[in-house]
Every structure is written in C-alpha cells, then in structure tokens.
N, C-alpha and C positions, 0 to 999 in steps of 0.2 A: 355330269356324273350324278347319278340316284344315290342319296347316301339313305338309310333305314333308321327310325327314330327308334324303332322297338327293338330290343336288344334277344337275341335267338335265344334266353334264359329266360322270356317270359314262355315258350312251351312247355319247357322245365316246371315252370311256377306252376301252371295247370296238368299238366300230367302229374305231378303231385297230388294237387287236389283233389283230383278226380281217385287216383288211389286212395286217399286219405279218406275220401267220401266212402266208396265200395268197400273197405276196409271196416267202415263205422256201421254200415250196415248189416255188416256180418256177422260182429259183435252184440248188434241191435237184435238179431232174431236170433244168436246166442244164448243172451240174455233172456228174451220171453221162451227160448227152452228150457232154462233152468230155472225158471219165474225167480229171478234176482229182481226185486223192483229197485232197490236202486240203481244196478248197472244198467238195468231199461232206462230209467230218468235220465242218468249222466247220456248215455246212447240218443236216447231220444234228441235231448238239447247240442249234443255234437254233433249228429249229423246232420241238423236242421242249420246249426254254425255252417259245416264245412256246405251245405247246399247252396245256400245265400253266398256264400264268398264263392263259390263256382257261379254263380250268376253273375255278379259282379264281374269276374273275369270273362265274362260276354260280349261287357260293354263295349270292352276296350276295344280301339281301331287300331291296325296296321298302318303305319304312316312310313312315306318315304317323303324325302325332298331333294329338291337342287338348290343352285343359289339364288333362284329367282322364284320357285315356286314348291308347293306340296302338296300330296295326294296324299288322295284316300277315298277308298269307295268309286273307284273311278270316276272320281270329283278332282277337279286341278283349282286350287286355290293361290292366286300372288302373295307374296311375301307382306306386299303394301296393302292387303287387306286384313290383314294381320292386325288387332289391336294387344293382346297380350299374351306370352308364351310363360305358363305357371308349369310347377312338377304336374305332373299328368291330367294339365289342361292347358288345350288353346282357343282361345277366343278371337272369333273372327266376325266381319259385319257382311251379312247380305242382305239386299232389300231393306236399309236402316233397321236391319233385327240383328243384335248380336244371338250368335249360336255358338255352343262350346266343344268341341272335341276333346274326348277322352282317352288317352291312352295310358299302357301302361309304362311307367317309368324306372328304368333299374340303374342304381347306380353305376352299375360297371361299364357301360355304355356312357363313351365320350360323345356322341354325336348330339344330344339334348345341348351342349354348351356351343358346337358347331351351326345349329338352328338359329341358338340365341345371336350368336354374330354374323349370319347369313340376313338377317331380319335386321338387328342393329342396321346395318350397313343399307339397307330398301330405306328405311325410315329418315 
C-alpha cells in the first residue's frame, strides 16, 4: 500500500499564496493610483515576499512510499538507499553523489514519522 508523505493541506498552503500574491498586487497598482508612495514601498516588498515564497513552494515534490521503497517523479527509490530523512528533506546516494529531495512538511500529517520507521526497519 502507497501511503503520501505530502499532507492534501499543502494545496491549501499555496492556493493561499497565490491569493495572497494577486491580492498584493492589486493593492500595488491601488497604490500607484493614488500615488501613496508609501503603500507602493510596503506593496512593492510584499509582493516580491509573497512571489519568492510561491517559488519556493515549486520546489517541493510529491512523494509517496511503501515499505520498501519511494517515489517521486516517476523515479522509484529503495528505502536502503536512503541516508537521511530531515523535516522537509531526504537525502539519498546515487552514483556516490548524495542528492536531496525536498518536500513540503506539515505537521498534521502522521505519515513523516511512518517513513521514519519504514527506513529504520531497511537500515
């Protein structure tokens, strides 16, 4: 059985953002209507925040796993190649190169602590 490391509240988390961004720019060309230059500034540097954190949530991978292995990217990776599972990173070795995968991490989701003893247990 496929369990999903990414918890269904990270779309939540970006369809957030994405409002919060379209929001900031409406504000933004608000602002240069009423030539406010300081609510231009404050505009300017929030939606430039909220842009870069929508990038950020680009990174992230969808990951599932079983007990023996994980995807992603329609890449199947073993448990036993696994060197370390961190909050919203895993490091794994191919070709003597370690590579990291990044996902996004929510607490609400027990399944992060279910990887960690899926892995325990290959190790």
């Amino acid at each position: 059985m496929k369990y999903k490391l990414n918890h269904e509240i990270t779309f939540l988390y970006c369809l957030a953002s994405k409002i919060i961004f379209i929001g900031s720019l409406a504000f933004l060309i608000y602002s240069i209507c009423i030539t406010e230059t300081s609510a231009f500034l404050f505009c300017m540097i929030f939606s430039l925040f909220m842009f870069f954190l929508m990038q950020r949530f680009k990174k992230f991978k969808l990951i599932e796993f079983d007990e023996k292995s994980i995807y992603f990217d329609e890449i199947k990776i073993d448990l036993k190649d696994i060197d370390k599972i961190n909050m919203g990173k895993i490091i794994f070795k191919t070709n003597f190169e370690e590579e990291p995968i990044d996902f996004f991490y929510s607490p609400v989701s027990n399944n992060f602590n279910l990887l960690k003893a899926f892995h325990q247990k290959q190790i």
